[in-house]
TILUM-844351 format. One line per field, with one value per residue (C-alpha): y, z, x; residue number from 1; residue in one letter; chain. Coordinates in nm, 3 decimals, always signed. Example, Ala and Ser with C-alpha at 12.3 -4.5 7.8 and 13.67 -1.06 7.14 Angstrom:
2
north (-0.450 -0.106)
up (+0.780 +0.714)
east (+1.230 +1.367)
nr (1 2)
rest (A S)
kette (A A)
***
This chain:
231
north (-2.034 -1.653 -1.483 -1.245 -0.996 -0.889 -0.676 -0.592 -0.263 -0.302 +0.078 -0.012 +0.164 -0.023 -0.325 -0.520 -0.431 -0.521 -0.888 -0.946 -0.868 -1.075 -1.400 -1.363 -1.329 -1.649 -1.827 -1.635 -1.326 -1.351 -0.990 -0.706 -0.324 -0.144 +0.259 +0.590 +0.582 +0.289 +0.397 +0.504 +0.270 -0.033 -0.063 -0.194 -0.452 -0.558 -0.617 -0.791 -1.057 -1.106 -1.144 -1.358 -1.524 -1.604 -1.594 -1.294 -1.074 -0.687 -0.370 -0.033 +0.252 +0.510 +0.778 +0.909 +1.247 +1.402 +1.498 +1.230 +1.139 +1.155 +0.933 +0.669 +0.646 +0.601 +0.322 +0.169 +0.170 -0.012 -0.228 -0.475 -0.549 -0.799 -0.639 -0.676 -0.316 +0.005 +0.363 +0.684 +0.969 +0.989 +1.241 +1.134 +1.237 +1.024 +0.744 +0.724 +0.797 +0.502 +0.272 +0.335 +0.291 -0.054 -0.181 -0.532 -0.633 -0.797 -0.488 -0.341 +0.031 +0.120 +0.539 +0.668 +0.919 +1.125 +0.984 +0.763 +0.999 +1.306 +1.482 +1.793 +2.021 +1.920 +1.912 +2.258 +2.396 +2.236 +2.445 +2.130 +2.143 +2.198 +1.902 +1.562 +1.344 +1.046 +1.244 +1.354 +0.959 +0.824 +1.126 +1.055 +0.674 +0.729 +0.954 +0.675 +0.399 +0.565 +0.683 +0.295 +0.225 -0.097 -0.010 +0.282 +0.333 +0.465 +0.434 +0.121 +0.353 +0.466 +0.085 +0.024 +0.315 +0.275 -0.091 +0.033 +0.236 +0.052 +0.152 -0.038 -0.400 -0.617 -0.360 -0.374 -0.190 -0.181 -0.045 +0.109 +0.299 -0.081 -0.125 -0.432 -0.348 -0.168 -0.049 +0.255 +0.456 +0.668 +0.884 +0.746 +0.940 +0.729 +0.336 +0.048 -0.304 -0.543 -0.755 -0.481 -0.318 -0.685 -0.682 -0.353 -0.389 -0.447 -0.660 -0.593 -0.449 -0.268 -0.317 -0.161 -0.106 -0.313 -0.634 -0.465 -0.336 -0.626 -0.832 -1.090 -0.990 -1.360 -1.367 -1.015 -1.181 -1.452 -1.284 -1.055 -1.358 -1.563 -1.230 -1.222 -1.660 -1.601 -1.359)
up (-0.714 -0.545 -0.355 -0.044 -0.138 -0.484 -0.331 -0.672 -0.640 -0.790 -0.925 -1.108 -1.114 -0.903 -0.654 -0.972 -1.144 -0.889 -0.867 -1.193 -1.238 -0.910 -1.085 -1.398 -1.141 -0.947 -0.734 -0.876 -0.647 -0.285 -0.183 -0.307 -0.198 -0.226 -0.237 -0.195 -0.540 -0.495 -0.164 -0.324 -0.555 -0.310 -0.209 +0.198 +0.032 -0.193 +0.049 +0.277 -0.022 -0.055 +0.269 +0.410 +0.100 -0.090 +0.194 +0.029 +0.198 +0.144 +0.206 +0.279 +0.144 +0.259 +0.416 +0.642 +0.808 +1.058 +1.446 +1.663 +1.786 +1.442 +1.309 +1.632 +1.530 +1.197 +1.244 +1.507 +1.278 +1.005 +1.216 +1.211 +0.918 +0.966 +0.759 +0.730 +0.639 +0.652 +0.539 +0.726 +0.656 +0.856 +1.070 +1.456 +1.608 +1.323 +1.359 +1.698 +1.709 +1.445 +1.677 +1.978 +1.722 +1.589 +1.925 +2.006 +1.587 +1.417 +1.131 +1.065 +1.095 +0.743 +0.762 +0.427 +0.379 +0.080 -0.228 -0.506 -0.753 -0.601 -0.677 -0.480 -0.722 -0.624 -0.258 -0.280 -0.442 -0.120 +0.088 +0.229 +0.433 +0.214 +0.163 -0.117 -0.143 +0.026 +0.290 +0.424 +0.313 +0.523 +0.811 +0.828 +0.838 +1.118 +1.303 +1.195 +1.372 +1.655 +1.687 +1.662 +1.311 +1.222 +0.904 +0.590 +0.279 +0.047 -0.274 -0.383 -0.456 -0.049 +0.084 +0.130 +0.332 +0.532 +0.604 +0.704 +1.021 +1.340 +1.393 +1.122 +1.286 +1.281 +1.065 +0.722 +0.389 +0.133 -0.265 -0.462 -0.790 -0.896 -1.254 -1.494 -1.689 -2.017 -1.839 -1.898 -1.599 -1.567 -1.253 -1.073 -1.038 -0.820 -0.933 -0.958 -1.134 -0.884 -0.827 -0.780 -0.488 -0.286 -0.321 -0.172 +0.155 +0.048 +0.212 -0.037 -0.345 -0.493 -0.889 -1.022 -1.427 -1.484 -1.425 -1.456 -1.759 -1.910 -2.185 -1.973 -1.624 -1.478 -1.696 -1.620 -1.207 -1.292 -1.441 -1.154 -0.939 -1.127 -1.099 -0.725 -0.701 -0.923 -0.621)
east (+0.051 +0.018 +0.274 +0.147 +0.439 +0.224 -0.077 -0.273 -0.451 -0.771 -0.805 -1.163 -1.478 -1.698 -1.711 -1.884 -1.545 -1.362 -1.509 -1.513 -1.089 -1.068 -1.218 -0.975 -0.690 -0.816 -0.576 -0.286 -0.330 -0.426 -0.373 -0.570 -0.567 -0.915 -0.837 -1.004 -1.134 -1.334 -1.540 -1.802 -1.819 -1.883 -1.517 -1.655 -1.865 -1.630 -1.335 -1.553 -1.710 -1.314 -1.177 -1.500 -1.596 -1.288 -1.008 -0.834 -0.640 -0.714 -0.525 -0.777 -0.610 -0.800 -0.476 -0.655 -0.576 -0.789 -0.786 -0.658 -1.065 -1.168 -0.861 -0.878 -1.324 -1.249 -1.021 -1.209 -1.524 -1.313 -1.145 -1.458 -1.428 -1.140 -0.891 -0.519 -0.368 -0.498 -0.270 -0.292 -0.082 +0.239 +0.196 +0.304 -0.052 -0.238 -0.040 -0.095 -0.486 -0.480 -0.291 -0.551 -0.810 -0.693 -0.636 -0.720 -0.724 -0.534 -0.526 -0.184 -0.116 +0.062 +0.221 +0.228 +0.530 +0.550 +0.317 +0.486 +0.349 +0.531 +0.805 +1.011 +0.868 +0.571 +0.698 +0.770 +0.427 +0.239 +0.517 +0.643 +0.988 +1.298 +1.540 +1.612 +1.259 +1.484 +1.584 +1.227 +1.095 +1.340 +1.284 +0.890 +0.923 +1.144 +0.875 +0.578 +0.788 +0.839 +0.448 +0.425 +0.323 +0.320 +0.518 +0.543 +0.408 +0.748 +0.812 +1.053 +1.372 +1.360 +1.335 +1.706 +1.731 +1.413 +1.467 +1.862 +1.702 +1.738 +1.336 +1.249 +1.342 +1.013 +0.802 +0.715 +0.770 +0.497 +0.586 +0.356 +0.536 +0.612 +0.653 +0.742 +1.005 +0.923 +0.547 +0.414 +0.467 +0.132 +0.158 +0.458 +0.740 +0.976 +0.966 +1.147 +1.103 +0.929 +1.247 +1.448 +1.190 +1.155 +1.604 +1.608 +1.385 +1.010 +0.738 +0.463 +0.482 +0.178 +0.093 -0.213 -0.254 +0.038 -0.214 -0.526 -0.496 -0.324 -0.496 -0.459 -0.434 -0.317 -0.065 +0.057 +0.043 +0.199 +0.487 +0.550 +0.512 +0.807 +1.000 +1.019 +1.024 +1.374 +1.523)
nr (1 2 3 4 5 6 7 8 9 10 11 12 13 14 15 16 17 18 19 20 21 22 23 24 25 26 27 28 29 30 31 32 33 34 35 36 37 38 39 40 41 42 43 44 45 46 47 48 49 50 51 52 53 54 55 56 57 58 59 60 61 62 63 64 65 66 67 68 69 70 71 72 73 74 75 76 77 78 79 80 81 82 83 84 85 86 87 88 89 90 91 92 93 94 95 96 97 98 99 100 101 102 103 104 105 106 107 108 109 110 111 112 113 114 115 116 117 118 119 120 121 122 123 124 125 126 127 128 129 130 131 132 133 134 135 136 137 138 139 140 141 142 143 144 145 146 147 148 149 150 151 152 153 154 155 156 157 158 159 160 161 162 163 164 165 166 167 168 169 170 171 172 173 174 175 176 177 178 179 180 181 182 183 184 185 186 187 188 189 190 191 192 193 194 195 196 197 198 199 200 201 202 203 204 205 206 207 208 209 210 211 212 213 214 215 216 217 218 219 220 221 222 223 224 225 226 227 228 229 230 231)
rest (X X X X X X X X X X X X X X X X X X X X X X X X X X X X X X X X X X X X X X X X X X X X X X X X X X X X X X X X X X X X X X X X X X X X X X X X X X X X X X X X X X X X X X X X X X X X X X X X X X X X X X X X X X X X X X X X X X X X X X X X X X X X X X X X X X X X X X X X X X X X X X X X X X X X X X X X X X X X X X X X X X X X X X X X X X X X X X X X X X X X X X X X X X X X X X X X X X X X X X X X X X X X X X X X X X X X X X X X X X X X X X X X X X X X X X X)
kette (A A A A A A A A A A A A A A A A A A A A A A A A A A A A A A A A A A A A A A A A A A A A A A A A A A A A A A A A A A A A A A A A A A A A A A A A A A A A A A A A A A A A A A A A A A A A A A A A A A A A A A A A A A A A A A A A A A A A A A A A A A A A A A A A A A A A A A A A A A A A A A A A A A A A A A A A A A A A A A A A A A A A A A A A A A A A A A A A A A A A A A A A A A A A A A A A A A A A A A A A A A A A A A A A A A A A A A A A A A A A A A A A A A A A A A A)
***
């Protein structure tokens, strides 16, 4: 049986990858997130053979950042396709030029704050503000909320604090640097186990090679699955 709160990225290199991972999973996942990565690769077509064929739910992560016109056309473009989230970069004017953009569909507004895969020293080389990772996570999903995003992007080990602020009543929290225990941790920085991220304050929780990559991805689901059932 799936669980909506496991979104499995499907970080493959085409949409004929993508379908063909998507069959092995079955009826054990019912949320998938198509990225950046995949746009070229037929990552429009292949969210829409989910959503309309199969009933799947699908997240667009495409964080985009632009002028407010350019942001609000861009979402307004994708919001026919009848999808459920959709990441733009935190930023107060994108957030809002999303909002106007998405207006009248059902397609949520996710802010992303500062990148799973991102540390301060990395922070500090793209001459962002001074100041702990947490502190500017927790200082950008305030800002998102109150440009009216529908919820954040943040890694797992900032969702206590995020769902803490009063702004965050009603919205929703979505984990990616999610890792099984005893995973390799490829380019995530700031993770937590899956349990431990869905404790702490998370909606969604975003697992990519962990099931992907697995010699048998289902089972690799399945596990995560039992994981958050057992909370």
């Amino acid at each position: 049986m799936s669980d909506d709160r496991l979104i499995v990225a499907l970080d493959v290199p085409d949409a004929r990858a993508g379908l063909t991972l998507a069959d092995r999973l079955g009826e054990t996942v019912s949320f998938y997130k198509i990225g950046l990565g995949m746009l070229t690769g037929g990552g429009l077509a292949l969210a829409n053979e989910l959503k309309q064929e199969q009933g799947k739910r699908i997240f667009l992560d495409m964080k985009l950042f632009d002028i407010g016109h350019t942001v609000e056309a861009a979402v307004r473009g994708l919001a026919q396709f009848d999808l459920d989230f959709l990441t733009v970069h935190g930023d107060p004017h994108v957030v809002r030029a999303a909002k106007e953009g998405a207006a009248g569909k059902d397609l949520k507004i996710l802010a992303v704050t500062i990148l799973t895969s991102l540390d301060r020293g990395d922070l500090d080389a793209g001459l962002m503000v001074p100041g702990p990772v947490p502190d500017l996570v927790l200082e950008r999903a305030a800002r998102a909320f109150g440009a009216g995003a529908d919820g954040v992007i943040a890694s797992p080990q900032e969702a206590a604090a995020i769902r803490a602020l009063p702004e965050a009543q009603g919205r929703l929290i979505v984990t990616p640097g999610v890792r099984p225990a005893g995973s390799d941790l490829g380019d995530q920085k700031r993770i937590a186990t899956p349990g431990r991220a869905v404790s702490d304050g998370a909606d969604h929780i975003v697992v990519g090679r962990p099931v992907h990559a697995a010699r048998d991805p289902a089972a690799a689901a399945r596990a995560i699955i039992d994981e958050l059932s057992a909370l």
